[in-house]
KOLROLO-11782 format. One record per residue: residue number from 1; residue in one letter; x, y, z of N, C-alpha, C in turn. Coordinates in nm, 3 decimals, padded with zeros to 5 digits. Example, Ala and Ser with C-alpha at 12.3 -4.5 7.8 and 13.67 -1.06 7.14 Angstrom:
residues 2
[1, a, [01.319, -00.569, 00.780], [01.230, -00.450, 00.780], [01.320, -00.330, 00.780]],
[2, s, [01.285, -00.225, 00.708], [01.367, -00.106, 00.714], [01.290, 00.003, 00.787]],
This chain:
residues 69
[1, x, [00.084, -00.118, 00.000], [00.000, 00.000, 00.000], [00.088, 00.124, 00.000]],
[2, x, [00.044, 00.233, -00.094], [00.077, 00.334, -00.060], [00.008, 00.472, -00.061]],
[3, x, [00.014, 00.518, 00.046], [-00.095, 00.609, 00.048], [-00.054, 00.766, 00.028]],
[4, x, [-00.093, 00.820, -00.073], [-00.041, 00.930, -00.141], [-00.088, 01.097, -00.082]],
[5, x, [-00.235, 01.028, -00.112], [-00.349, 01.140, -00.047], [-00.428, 01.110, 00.068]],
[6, x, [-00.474, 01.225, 00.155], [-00.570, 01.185, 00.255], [-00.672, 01.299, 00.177]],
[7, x, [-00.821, 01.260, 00.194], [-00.901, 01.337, 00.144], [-00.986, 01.344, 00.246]],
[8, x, [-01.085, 01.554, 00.278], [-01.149, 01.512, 00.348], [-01.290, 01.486, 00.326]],
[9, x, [-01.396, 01.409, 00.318], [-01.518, 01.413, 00.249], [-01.616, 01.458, 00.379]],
[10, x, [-01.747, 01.550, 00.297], [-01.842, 01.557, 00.354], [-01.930, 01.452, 00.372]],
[11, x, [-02.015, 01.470, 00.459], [-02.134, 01.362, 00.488], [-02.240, 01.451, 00.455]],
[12, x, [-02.278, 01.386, 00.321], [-02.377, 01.475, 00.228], [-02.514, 01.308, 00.265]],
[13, x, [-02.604, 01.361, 00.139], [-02.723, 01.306, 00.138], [-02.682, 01.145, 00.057]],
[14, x, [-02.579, 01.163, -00.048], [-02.557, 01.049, -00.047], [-02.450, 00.937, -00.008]],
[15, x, [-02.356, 01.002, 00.070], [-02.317, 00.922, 00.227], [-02.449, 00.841, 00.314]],
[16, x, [-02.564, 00.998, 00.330], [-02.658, 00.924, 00.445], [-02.689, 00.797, 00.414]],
[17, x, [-02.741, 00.792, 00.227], [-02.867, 00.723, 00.206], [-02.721, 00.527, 00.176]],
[18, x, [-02.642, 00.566, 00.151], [-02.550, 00.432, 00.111], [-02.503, 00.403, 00.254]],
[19, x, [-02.484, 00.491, 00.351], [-02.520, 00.445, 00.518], [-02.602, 00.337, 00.524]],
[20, x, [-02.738, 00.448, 00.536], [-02.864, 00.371, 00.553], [-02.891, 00.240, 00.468]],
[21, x, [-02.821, 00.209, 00.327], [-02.877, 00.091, 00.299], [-02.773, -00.013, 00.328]],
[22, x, [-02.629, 00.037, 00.371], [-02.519, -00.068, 00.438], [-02.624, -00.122, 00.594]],
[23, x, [-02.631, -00.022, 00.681], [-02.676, -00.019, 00.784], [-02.794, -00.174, 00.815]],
[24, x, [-02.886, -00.142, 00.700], [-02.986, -00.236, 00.687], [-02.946, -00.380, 00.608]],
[25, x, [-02.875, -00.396, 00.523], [-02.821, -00.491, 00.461], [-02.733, -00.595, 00.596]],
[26, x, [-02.662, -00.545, 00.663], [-02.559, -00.565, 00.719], [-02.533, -00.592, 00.868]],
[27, x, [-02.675, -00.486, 00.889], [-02.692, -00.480, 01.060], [-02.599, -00.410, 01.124]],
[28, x, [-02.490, -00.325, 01.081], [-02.416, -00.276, 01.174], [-02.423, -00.170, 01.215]],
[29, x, [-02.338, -00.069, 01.298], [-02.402, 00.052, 01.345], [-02.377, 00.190, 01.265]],
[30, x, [-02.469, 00.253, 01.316], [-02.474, 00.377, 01.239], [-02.340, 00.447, 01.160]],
[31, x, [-02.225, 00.464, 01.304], [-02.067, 00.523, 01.227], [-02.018, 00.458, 01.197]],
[32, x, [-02.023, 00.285, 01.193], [-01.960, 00.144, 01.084], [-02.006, 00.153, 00.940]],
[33, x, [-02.158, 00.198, 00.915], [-02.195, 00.197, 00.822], [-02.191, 00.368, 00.748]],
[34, x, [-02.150, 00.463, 00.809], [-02.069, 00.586, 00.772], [-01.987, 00.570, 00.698]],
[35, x, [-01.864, 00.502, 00.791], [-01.712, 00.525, 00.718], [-01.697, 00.408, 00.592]],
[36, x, [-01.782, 00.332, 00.641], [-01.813, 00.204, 00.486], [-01.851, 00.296, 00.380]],
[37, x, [-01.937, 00.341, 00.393], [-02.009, 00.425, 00.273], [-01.946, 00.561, 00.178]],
[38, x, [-01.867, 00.614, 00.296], [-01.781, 00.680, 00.224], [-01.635, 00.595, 00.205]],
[39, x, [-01.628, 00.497, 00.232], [-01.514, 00.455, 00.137], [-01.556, 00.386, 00.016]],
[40, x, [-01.681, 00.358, 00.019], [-01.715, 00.242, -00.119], [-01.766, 00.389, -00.205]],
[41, x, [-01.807, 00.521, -00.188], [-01.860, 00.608, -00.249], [-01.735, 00.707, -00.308]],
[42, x, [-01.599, 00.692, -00.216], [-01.509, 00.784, -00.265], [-01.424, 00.667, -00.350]],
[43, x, [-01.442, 00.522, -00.363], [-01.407, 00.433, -00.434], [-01.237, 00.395, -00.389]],
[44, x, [-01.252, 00.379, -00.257], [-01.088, 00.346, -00.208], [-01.104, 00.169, -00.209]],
[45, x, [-00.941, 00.200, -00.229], [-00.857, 00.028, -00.279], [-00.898, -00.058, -00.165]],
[46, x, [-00.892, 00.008, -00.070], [-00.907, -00.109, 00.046], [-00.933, -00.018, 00.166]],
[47, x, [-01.041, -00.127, 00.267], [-01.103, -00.074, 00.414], [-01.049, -00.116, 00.528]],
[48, x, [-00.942, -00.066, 00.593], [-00.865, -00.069, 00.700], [-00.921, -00.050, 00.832]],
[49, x, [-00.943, -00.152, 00.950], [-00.982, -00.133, 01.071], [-00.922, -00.230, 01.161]],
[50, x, [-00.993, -00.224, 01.269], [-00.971, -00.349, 01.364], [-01.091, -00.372, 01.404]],
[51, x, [-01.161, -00.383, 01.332], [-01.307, -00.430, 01.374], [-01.358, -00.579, 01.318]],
[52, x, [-01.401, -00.660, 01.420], [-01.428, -00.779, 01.309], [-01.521, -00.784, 01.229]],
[53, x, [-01.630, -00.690, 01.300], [-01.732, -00.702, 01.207], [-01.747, -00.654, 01.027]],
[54, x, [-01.606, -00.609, 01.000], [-01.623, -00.617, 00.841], [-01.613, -00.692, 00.780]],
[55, x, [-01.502, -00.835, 00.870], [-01.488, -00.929, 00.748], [-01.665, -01.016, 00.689]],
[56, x, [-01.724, -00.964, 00.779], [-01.847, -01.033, 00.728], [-01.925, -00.977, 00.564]],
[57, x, [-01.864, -00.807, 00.536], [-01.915, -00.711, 00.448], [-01.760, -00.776, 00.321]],
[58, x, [-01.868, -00.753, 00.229], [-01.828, -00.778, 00.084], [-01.825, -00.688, -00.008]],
[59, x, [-01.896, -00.556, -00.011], [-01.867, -00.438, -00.124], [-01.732, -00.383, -00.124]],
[60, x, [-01.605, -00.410, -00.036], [-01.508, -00.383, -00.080], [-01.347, -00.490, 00.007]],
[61, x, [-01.220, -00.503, -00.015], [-01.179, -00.580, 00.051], [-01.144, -00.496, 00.201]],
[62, x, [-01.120, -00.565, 00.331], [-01.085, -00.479, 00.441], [-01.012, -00.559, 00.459]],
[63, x, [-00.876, -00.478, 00.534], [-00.804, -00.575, 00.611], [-00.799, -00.516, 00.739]],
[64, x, [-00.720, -00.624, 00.857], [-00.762, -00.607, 00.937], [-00.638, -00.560, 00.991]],
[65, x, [-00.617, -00.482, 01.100], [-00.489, -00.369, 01.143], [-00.407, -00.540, 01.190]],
[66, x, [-00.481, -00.595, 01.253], [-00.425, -00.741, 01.378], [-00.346, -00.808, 01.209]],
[67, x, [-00.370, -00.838, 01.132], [-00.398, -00.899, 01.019], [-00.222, -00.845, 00.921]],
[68, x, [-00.183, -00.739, 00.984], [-00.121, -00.616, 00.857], [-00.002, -00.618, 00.987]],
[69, x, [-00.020, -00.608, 01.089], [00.103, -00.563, 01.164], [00.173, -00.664, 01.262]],
């Protein structure tokens, strides 16, 4: 990985609404299904956390911090 740019995005109407349909698809919580949405909406390579609950989500690959270091 190399990461060139940091960008900062708003949380506009269609952040909310790709929230709201992660949210419901997925079951997870409101700011899980935030930062999902703006990464599958600003179209990044890959979703970086330490959360387990992404490996269950499939719209983009995540890895996991435990996983990388």
């Amino acid at each position: 990985m190399n990461a060139t740019t940091i960008n900062i995005v708003n949380i506009d109407h269609r952040v909310a609404y790709k929230a709201a349909e992660l949210r419901r698809n997925y079951k997870i919580s409101l700011p899980d299904a935030t930062q999902l949405a703006v990464a599958l909406l600003e179209i990044c390579d890959v979703f970086i956390t330490n959360d387990e609950i992404f490996r269950k989500i499939k719209p983009m690959e995540t890895l996991l911090l435990d996983d990388i270091l």
